[in-house]
C-alpha atoms as a printed R data frame, in Angstrom:
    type eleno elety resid chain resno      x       y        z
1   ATOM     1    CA   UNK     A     1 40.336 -69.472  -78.109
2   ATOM     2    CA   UNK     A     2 38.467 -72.718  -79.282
3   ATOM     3    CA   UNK     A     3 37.131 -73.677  -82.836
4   ATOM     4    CA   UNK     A     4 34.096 -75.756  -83.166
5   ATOM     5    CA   UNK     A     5 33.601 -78.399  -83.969
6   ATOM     6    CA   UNK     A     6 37.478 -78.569  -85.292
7   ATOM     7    CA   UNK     A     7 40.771 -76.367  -84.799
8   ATOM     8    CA   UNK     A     8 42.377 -75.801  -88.303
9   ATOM     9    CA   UNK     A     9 46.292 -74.817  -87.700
10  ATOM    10    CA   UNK     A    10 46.573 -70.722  -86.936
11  ATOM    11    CA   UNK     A    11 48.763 -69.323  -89.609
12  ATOM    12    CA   UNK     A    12 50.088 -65.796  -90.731
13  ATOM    13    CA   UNK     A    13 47.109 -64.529  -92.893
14  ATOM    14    CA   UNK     A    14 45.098 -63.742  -89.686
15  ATOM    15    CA   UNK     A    15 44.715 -59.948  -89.247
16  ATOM    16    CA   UNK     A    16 45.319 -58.263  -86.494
17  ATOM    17    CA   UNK     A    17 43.048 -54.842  -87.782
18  ATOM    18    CA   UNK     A    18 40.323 -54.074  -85.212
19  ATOM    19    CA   UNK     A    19 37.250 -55.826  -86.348
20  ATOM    20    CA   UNK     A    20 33.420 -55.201  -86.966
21  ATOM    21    CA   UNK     A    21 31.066 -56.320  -83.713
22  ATOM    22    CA   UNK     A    22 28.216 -57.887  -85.188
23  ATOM    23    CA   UNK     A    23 25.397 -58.809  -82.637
24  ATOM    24    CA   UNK     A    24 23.703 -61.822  -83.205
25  ATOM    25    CA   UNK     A    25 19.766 -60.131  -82.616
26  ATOM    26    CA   UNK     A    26 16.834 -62.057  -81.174
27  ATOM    27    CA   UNK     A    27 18.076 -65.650  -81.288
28  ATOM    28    CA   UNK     A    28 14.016 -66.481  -81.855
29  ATOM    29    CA   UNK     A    29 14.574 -64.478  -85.192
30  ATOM    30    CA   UNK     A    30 16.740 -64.712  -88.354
31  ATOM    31    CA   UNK     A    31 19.314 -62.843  -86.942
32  ATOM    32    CA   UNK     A    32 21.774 -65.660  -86.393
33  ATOM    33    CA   UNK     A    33 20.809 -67.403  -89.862
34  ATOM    34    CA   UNK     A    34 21.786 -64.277  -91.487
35  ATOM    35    CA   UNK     A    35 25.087 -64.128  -89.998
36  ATOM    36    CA   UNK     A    36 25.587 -67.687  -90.947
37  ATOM    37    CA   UNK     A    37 24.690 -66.809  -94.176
38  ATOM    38    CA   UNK     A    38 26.489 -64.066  -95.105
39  ATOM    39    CA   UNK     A    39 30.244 -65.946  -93.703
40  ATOM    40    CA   UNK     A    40 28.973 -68.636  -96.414
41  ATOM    41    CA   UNK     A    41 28.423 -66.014  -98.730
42  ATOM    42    CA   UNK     A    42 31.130 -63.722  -98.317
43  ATOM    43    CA   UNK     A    43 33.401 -65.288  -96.066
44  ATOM    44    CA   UNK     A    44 36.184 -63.173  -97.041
45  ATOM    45    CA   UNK     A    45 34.168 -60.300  -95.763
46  ATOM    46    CA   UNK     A    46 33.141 -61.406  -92.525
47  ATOM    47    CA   UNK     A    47 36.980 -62.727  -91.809
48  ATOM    48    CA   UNK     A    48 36.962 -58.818  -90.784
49  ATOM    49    CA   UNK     A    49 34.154 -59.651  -87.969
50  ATOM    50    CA   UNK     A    50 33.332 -61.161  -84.472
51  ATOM    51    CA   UNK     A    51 29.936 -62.085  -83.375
52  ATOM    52    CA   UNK     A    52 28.447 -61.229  -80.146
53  ATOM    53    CA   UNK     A    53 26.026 -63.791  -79.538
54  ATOM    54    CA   UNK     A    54 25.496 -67.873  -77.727
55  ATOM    55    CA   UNK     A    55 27.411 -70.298  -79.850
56  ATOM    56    CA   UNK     A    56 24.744 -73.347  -79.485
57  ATOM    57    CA   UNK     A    57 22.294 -70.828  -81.230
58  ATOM    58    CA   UNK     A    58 25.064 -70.508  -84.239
59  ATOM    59    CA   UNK     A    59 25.549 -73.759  -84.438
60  ATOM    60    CA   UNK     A    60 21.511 -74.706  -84.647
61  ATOM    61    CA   UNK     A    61 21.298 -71.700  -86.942
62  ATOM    62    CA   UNK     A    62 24.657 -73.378  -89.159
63  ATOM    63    CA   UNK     A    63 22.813 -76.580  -89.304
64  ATOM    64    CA   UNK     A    64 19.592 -74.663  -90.503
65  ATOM    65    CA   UNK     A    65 21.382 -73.056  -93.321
66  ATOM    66    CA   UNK     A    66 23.361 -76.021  -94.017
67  ATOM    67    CA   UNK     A    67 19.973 -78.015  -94.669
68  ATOM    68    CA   UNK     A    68 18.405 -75.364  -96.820
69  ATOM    69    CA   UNK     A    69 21.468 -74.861  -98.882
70  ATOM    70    CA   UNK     A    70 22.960 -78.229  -99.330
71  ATOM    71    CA   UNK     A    71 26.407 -77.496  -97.731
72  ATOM    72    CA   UNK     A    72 28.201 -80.112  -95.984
73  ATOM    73    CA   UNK     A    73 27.741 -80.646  -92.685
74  ATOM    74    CA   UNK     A    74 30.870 -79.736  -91.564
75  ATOM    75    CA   UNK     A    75 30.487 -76.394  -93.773
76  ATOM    76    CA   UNK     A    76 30.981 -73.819  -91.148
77  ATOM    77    CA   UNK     A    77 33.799 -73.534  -88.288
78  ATOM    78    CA   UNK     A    78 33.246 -71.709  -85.288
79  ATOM    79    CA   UNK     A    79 36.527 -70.026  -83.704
80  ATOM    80    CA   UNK     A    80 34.837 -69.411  -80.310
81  ATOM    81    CA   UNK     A    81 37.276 -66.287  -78.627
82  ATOM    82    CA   UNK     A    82 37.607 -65.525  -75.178
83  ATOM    83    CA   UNK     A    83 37.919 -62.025  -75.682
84  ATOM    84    CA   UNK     A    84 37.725 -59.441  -78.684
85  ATOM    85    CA   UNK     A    85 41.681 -58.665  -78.617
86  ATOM    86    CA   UNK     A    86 41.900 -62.441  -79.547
87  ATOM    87    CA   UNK     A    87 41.021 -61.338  -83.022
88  ATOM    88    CA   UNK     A    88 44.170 -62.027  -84.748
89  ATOM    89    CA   UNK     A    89 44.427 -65.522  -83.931
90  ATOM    90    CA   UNK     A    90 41.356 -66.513  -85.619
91  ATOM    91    CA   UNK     A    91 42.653 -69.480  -88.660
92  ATOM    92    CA   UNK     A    92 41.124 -68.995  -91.745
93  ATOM    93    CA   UNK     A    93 38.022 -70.581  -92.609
94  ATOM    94    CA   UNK     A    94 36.395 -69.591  -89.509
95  ATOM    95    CA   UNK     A    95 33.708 -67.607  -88.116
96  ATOM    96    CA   UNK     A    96 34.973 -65.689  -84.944
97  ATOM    97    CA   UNK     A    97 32.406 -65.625  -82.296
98  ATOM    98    CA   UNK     A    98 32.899 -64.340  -78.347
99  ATOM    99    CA   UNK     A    99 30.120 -65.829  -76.038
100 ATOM   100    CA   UNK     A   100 28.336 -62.204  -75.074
101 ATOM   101    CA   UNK     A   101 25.021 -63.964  -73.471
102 ATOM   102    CA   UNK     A   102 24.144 -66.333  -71.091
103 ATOM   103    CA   UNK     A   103 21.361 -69.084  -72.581
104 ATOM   104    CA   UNK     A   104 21.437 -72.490  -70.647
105 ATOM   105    CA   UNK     A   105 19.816 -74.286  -74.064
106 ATOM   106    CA   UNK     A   106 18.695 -71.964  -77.316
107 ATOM   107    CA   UNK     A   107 14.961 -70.702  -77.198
108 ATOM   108    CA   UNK     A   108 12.103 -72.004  -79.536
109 ATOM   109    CA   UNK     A   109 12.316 -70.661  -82.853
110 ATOM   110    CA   UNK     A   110  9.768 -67.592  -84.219
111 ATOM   111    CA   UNK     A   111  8.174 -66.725  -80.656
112 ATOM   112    CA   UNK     A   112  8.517 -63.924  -78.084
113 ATOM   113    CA   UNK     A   113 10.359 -64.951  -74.990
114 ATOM   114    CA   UNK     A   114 11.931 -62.739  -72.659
115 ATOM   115    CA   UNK     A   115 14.630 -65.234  -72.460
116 ATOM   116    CA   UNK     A   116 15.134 -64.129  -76.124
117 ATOM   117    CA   UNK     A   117 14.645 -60.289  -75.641
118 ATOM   118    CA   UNK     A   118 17.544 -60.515  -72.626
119 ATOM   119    CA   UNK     A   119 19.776 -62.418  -74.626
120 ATOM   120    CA   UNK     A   120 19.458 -60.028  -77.669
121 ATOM   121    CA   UNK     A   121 20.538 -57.440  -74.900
122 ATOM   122    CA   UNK     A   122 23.301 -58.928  -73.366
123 ATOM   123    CA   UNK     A   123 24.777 -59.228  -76.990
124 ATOM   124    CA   UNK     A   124 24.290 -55.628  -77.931
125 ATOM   125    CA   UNK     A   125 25.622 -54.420  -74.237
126 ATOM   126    CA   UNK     A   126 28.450 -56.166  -75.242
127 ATOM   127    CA   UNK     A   127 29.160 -55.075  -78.645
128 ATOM   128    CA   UNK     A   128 28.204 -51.495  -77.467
129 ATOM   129    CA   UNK     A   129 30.876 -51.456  -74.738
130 ATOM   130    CA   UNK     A   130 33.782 -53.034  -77.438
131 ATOM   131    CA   UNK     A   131 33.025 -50.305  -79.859
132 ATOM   132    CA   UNK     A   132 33.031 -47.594  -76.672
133 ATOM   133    CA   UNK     A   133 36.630 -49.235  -75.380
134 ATOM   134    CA   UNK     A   134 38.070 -48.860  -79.272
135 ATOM   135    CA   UNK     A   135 37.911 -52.782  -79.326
136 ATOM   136    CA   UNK     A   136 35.971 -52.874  -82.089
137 ATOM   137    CA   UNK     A   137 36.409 -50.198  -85.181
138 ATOM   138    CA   UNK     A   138 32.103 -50.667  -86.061
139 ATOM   139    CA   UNK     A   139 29.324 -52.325  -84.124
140 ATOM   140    CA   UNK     A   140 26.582 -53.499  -86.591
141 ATOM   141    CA   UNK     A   141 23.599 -55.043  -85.524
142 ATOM   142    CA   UNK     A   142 21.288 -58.050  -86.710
143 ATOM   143    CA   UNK     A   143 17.904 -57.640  -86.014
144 ATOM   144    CA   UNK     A   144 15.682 -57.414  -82.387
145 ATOM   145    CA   UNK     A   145 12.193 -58.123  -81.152
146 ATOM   146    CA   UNK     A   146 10.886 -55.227  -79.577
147 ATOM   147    CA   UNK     A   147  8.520 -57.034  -77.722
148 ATOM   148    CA   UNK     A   148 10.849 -59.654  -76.338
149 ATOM   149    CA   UNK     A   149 13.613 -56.681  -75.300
150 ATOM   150    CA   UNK     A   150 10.450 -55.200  -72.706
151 ATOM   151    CA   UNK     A   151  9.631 -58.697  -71.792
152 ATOM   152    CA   UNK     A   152 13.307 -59.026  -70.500
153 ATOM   153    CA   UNK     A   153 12.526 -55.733  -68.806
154 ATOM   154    CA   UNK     A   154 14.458 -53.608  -71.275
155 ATOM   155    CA   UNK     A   155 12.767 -50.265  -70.895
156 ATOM   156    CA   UNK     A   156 14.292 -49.127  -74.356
157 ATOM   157    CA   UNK     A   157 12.063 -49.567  -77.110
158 ATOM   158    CA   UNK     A   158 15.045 -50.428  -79.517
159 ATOM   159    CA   UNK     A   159 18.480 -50.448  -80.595
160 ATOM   160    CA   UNK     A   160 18.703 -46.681  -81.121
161 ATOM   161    CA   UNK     A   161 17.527 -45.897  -77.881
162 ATOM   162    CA   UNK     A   162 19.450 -48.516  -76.488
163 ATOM   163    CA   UNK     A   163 22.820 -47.359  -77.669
164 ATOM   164    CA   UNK     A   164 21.988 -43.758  -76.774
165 ATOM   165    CA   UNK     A   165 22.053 -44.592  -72.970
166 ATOM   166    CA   UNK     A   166 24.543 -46.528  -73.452
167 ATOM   167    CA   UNK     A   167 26.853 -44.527  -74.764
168 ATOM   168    CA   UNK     A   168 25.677 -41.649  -72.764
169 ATOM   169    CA   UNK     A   169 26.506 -43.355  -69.613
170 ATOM   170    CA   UNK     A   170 30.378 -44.244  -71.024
171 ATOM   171    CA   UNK     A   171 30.859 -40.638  -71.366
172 ATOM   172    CA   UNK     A   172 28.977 -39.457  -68.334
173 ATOM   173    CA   UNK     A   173 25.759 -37.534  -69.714
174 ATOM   174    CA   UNK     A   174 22.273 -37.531  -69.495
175 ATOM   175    CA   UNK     A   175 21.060 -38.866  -72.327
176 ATOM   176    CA   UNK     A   176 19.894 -35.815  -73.392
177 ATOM   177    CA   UNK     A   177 22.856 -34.816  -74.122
178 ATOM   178    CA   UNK     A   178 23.787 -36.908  -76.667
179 ATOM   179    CA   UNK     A   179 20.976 -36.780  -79.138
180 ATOM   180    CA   UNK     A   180 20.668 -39.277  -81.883
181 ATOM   181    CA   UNK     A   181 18.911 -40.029  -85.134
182 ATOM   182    CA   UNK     A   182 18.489 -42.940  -87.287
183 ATOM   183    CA   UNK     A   183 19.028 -42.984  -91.363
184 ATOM   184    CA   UNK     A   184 17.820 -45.007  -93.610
185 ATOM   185    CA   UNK     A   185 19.617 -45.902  -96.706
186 ATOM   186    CA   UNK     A   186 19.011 -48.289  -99.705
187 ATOM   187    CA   UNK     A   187 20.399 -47.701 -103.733
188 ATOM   188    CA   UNK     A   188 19.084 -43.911 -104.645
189 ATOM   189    CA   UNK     A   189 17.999 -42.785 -101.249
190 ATOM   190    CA   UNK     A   190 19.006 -41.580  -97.566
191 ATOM   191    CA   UNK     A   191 16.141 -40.394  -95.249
192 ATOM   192    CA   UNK     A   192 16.841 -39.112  -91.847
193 ATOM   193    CA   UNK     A   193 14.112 -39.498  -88.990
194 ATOM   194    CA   UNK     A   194 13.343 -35.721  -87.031
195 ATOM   195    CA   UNK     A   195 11.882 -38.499  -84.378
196 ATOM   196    CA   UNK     A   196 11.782 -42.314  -83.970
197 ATOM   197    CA   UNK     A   197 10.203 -45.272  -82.152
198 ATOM   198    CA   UNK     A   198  6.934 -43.272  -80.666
199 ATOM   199    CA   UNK     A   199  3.255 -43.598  -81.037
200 ATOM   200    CA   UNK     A   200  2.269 -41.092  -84.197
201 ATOM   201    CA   UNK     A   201  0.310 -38.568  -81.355
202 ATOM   202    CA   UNK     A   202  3.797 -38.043  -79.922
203 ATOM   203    CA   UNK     A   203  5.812 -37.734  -83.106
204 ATOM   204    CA   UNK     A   204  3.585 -34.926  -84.243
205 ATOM   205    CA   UNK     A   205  4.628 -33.316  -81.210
206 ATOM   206    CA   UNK     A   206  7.712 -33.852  -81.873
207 ATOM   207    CA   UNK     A   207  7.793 -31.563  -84.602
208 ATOM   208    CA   UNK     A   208  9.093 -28.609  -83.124
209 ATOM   209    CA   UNK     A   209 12.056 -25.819  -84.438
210 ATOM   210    CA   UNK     A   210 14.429 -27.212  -82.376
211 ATOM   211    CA   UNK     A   211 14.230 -31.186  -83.020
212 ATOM   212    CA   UNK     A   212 14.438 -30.508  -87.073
213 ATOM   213    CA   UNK     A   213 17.612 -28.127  -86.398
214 ATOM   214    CA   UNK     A   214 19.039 -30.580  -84.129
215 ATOM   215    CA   UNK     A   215 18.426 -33.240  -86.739
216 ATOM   216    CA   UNK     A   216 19.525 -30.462  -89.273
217 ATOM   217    CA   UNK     A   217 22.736 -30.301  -87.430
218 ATOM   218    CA   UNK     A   218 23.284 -33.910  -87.097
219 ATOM   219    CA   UNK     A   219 23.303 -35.293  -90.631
220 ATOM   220    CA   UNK     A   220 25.506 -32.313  -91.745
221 ATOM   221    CA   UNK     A   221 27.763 -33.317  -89.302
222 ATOM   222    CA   UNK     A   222 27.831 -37.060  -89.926
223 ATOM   223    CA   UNK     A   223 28.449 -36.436  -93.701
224 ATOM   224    CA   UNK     A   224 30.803 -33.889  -92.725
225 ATOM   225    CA   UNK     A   225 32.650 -36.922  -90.971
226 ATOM   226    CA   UNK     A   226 32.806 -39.475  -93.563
227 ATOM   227    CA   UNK     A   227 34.005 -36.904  -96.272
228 ATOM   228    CA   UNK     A   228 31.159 -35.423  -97.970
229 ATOM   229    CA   UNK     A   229 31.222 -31.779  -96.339
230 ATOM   230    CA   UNK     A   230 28.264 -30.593  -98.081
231 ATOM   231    CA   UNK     A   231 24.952 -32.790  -98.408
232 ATOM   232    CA   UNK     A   232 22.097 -31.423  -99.683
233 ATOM   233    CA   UNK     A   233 19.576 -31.908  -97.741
234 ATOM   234    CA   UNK     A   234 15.901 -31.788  -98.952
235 ATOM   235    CA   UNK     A   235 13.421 -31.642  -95.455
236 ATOM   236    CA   UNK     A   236 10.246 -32.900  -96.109
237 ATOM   237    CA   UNK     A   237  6.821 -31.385  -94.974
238 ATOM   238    CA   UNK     A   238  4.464 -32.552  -92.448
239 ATOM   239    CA   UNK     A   239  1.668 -31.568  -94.106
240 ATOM   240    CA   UNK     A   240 -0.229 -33.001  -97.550
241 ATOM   241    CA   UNK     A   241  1.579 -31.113 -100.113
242 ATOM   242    CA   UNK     A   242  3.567 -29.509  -97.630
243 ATOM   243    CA   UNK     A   243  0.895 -27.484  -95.998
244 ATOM   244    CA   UNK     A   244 -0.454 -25.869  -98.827
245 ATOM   245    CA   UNK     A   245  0.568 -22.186  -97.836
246 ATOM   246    CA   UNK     A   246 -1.400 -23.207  -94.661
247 ATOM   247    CA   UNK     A   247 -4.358 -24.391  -95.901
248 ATOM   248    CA   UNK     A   248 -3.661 -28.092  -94.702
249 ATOM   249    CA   UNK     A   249 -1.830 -26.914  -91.718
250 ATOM   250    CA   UNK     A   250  0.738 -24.334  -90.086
251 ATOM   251    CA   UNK     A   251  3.593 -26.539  -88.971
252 ATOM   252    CA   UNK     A   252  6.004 -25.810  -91.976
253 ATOM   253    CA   UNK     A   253  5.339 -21.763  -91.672
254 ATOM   254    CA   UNK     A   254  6.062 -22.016  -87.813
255 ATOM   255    CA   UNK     A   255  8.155 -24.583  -87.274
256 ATOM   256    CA   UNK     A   256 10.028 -26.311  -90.078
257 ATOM   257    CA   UNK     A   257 10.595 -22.937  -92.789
258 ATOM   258    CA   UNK     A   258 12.375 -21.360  -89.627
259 ATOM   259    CA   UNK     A   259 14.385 -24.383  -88.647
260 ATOM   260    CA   UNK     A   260 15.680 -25.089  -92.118
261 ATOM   261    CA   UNK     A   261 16.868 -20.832  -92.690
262 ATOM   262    CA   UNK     A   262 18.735 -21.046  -89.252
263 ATOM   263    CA   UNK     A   263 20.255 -24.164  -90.968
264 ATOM   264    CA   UNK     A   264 21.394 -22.695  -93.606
265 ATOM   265    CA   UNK     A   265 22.764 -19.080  -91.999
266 ATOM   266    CA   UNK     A   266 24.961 -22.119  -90.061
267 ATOM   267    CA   UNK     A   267 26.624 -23.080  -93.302
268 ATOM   268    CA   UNK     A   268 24.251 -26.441  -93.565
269 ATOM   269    CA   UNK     A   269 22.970 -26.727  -97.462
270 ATOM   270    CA   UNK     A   270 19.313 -26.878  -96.610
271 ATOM   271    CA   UNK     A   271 16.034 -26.641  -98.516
272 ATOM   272    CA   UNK     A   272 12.399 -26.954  -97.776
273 ATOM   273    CA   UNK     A   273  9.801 -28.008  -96.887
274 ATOM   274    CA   UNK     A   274  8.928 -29.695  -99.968
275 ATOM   275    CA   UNK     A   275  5.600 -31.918 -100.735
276 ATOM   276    CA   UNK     A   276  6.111 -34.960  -98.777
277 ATOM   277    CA   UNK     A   277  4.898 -36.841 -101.935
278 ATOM   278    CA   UNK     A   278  7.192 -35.959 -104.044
279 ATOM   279    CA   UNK     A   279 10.376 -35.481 -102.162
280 ATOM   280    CA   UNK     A   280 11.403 -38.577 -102.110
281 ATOM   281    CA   UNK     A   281 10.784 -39.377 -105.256
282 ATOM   282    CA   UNK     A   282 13.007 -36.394 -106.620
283 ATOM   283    CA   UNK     A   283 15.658 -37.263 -104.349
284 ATOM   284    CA   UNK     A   284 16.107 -41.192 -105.844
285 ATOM   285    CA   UNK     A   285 16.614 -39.032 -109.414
286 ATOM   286    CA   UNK     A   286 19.252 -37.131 -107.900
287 ATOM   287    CA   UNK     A   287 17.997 -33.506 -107.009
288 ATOM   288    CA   UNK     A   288 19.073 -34.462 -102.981
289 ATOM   289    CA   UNK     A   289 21.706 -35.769 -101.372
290 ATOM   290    CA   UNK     A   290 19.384 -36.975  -98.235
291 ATOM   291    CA   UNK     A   291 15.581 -36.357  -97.207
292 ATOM   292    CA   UNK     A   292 14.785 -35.292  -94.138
293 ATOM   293    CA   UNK     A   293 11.884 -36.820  -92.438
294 ATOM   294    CA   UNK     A   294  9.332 -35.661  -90.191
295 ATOM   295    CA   UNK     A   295  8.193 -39.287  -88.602
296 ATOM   296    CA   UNK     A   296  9.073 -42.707  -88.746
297 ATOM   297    CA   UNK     A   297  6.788 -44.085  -91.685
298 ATOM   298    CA   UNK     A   298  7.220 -41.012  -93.822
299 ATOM   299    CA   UNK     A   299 10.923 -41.914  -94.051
300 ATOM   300    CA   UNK     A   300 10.938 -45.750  -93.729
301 ATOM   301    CA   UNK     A   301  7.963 -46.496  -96.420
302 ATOM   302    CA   UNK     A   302  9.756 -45.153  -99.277
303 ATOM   303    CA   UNK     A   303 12.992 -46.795  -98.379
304 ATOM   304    CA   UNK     A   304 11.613 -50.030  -97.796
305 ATOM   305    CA   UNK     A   305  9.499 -49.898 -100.984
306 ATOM   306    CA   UNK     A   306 12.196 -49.566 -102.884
307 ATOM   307    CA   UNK     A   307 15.411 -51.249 -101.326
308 ATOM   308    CA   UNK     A   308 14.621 -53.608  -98.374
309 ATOM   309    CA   UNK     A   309 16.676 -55.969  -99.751
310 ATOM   310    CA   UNK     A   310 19.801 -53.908  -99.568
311 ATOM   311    CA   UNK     A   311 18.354 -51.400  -96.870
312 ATOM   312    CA   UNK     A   312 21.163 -49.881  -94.437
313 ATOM   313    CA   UNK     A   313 19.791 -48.203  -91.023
314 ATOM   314    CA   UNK     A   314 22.865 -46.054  -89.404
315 ATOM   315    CA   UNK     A   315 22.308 -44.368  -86.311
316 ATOM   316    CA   UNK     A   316 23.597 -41.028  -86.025
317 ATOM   317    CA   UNK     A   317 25.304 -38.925  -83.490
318 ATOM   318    CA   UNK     A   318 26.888 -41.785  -81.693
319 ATOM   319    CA   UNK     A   319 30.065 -41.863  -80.667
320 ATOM   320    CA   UNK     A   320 31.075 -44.763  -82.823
321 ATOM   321    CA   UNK     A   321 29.982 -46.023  -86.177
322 ATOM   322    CA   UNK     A   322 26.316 -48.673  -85.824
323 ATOM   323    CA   UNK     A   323 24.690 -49.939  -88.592
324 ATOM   324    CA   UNK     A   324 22.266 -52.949  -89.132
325 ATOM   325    CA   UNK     A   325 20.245 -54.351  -91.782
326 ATOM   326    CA   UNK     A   326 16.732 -52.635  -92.894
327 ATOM   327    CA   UNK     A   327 13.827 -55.306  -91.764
328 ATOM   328    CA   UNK     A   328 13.316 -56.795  -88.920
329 ATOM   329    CA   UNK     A   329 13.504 -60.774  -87.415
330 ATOM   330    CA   UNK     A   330 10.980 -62.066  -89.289
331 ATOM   331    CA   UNK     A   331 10.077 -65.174  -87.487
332 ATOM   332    CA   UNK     A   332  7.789 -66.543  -89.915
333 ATOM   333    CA   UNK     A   333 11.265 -67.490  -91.888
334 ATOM   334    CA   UNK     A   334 13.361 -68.462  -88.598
335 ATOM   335    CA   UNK     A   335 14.081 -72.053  -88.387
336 ATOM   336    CA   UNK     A   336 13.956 -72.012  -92.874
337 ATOM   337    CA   UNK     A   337 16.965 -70.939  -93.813
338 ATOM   338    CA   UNK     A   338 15.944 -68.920  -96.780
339 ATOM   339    CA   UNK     A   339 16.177 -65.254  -94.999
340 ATOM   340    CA   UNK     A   340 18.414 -63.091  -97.157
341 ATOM   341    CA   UNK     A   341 21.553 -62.082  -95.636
342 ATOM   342    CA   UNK     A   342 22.037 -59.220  -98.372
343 ATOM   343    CA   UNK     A   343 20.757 -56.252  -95.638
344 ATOM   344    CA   UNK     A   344 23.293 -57.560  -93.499
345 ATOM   345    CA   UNK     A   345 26.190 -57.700  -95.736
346 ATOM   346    CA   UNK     A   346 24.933 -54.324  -97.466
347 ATOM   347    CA   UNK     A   347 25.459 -52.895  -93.148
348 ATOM   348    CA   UNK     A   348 28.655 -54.586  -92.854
349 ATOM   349    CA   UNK     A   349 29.965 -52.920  -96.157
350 ATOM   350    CA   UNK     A   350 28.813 -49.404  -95.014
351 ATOM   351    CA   UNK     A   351 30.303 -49.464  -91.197
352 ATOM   352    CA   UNK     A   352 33.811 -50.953  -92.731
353 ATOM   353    CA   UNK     A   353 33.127 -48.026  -96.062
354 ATOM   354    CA   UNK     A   354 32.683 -45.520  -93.013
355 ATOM   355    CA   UNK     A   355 35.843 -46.397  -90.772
356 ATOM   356    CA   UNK     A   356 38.071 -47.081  -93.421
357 ATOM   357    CA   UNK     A   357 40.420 -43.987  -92.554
């Protein structure tokens, strides 16, 4: 291990506690700002991390944060670790970070570059494989460019996807086989996706009996596993005002009534579908536990309306706790400093809330 640019004296208040790998994202984006951010605004917090990313782009993003918010120049320590395991030897005052990527200088800030897009992957490889090994206790995520992951030839649209395979090909699957969804989460609401990063044609077709049970069956069993047996879970329609007794559409007689009364003859506290307009809505005032979602925007646009700031995604069915802020790299701010890091700290708080036992 080697600290940047000094090396404070290691003493006994280093932990030796598994810690949270948190991916640097696109280092074109705010990603590594964020991170930067957050140790200088909760640095007691992120003493409990490591950071997969390239430590000249955390030092550029350290001096961009430094500028914007006045701090001395010498305001952030980098404890650069050979390996995760190294953890407890981090000295206090210092932001642990393992070299996951290969960049021979950092890219230009706020543009696509596949450069960017394979670095971004290399990091969350990385993390993915630590929190597959039992390394790492959470692997949380800063934000990606979607388009610079398929310029690096990354033929996953996204993190969920990403980690999927991933963690599919640990444990030997097909992908298939180990079916995932993302949630959304901000103060007052949870909305699970029934399907995720596809064009709206294809998530329409997605709609079928057995991808809302599956979905069904896979945020009762993530509550189920970070004690709260019984969610209720309100499932949304597809249809305005939830196909008006098929007026506006048949999908909730065929397809989403039958799914959600096999749900609940499994035990799984179920209801629906209700008006898509209103569900959400009723759910922030307490009538549901979690909404169920039929497509990516239904779910995301009320979330992100009213919590973006604090907005948690968690992916679930892996086989290890992911979560990551709620927006995206937003590289009209890269290069400012004045990104909020509270999404990130908000994902940090909920994968160290869900593997506290």
């Amino acid at each position: 291990m080697r600290t940047v640019p000094a090396s404070p004296t290691i003493d006994g208040s280093a932990t030796t506690e598994s810690p949270v790998i948190l991916t640097m994202g696109d280092p074109a984006g705010i990603g590594p700002e964020i991170v930067v951010k957050a140790f200088h605004e909760r640095p007691e917090l992120l003493r409990r991390v490591v950071v997969a990313g390239d430590v000249a782009t955390l030092r550029r993003a350290a001096r961009v944060v430094q500028a914007d918010s006045g701090l001395a120049a010498d305001g952030l320590m980098l404890a650069q670790l050979a390996e995760v395991s190294d953890f407890g030897q981090v000295p206090p005052g210092c932001l642990a970070v393992v070299q996951a990527c290969e960049l021979p200088q950092p890219v230009p800030l706020g543009h696509v570059s596949a450069a960017a897009g394979r670095a971004a992957a290399d990091c969350i490889r990385y993390g993915a494989q630590a929190a597959l090994d039992g390394r790492a206790r959470a692997l949380v995520t800063a934000p990606i460019h979607k388009e610079a992951l398929a310029a690096a030839g990354v033929t996953h649209p996204g993190h969920t996807e990403m980690l999927q395979a991933l963690a599919a090909e640990h444990h030997g699957l097909d992908v298939k086989e180990l079916p995932v969804r993302m949630m959304l989460s901000c103060p007052g609401l949870r909305t699970v996706l029934v399907s995720i990063h596809v064009s709206l044609r294809q998530a329409l077709q997605a709609v079928t009996l057995d991808q809302v049970l599956q979905t069904l069956r896979i945020t009762h069993r993530h509550f189920g596993s970070v004690g709260w047996p019984h969610p209720r879970i309100a499932v949304a329609g597809l249809n305005p005002h939830a196909g008006e007794g098929g007026l506006f559409g048949l999908e909730e007689i065929e397809v989403i009534e039958p799914a959600v009364r096999q749900a609940r003859e499994e035990g799984i506290d179920a209801s629906g579908p209700h008006a898509p307009d209103t569900v959400f809505m009723r759910a922030r005032q307490g009538a549901f536990d979690v909404v169920l979602a039929m497509y990516h925007d239904q779910g995301l646009i009320p979330v992100k309306l009213l919590g973006l700031e604090h907005g948690v995604n968690t992916t679930l069915g892996l086989p290890f706790v992911r979560t990551s802020p709620d927006h995206g790299t937003a590289f009209d701010l890269a290069g400012t400093g004045r990104a909020s890091a509270a999404s990130l700290l908000a994902a940090i708080d909920a994968a160290l809330l869900a593997t506290q036992n």
